[in-house]
C-alpha positions in Angstrom: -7.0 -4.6 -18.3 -5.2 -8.2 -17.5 -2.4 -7.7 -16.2 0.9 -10.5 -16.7 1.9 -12.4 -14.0 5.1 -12.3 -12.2 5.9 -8.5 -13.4 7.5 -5.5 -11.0 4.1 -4.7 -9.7 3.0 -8.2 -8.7 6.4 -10.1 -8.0 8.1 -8.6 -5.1 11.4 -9.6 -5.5 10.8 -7.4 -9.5 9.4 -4.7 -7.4 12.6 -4.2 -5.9 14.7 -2.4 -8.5 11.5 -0.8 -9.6 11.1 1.3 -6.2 15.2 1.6 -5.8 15.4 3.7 -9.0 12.3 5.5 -8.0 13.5 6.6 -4.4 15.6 9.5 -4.7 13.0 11.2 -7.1 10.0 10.3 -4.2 12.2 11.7 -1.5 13.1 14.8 -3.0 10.1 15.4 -4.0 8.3 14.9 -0.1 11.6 17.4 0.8 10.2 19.9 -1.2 6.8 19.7 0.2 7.6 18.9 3.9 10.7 19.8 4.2 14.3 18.2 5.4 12.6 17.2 9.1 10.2 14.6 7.8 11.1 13.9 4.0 12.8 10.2 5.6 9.4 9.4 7.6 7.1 10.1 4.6 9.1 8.4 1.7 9.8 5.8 3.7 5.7 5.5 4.2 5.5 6.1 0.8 7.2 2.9 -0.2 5.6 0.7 2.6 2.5 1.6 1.2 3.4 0.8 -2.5 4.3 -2.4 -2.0 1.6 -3.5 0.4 -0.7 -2.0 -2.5 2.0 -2.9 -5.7 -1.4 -5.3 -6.9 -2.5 -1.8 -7.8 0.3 -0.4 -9.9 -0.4 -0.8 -13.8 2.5 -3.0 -15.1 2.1 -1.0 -18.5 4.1 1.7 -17.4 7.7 1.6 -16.8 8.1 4.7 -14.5 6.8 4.3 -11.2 7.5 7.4 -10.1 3.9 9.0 -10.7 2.4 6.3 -8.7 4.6 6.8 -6.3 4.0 10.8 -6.4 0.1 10.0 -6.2 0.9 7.9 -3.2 3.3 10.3 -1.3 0.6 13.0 -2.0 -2.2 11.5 -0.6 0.3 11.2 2.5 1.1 14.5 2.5 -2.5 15.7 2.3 -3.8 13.3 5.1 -1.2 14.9 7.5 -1.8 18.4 6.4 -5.8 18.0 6.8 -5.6 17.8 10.6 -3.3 20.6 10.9 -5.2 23.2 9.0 -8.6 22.3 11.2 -6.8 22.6 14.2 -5.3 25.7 13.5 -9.1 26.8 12.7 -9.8 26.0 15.9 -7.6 27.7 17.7 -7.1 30.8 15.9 
């Protein structure tokens, strides 16, 4: 799908407001799943690595909070993965 120039997910400065209204949702949401100690570190990845990969978000949808749930998952589960086979490991 072509996607227009210049829109939130291509034009940085348009991004902007786009991942503001988005935060609180994103962080709460990482809270739930991590908890209070690292919900700051992972949203705060979360967003880094939406705008490095905002060529990726489809400018057809106005909500970019799925993306960004999609994104904080992914975190979540890399972070988790090492955990669980060390705890095989050792136990």
């Amino acid at each position: 799908m072509p996607r227009s120039s210049g829109g939130p997910c291509e034009n940085p400065r348009a991004s902007a407001p786009v991942f503001a209204r988005s935060y609180g949702a994103t962080h709460g949401s990482v809270a739930r799943r991590l908890g209070p100690s690292r919900r700051d570190d992972l949203a705060s990845e979360t967003f880094l690595v939406a705008f490095a990969r905002r060529d990726q978000c489809d400018p057809a949808h106005a909500d970019a909070r799925p993306w960004l749930y999609g994104i904080a998952s992914n975190l979540i589960a890399r972070r988790q993965v090492p955990r669980r086979q060390g705890a095989s490991r050792h136990g």
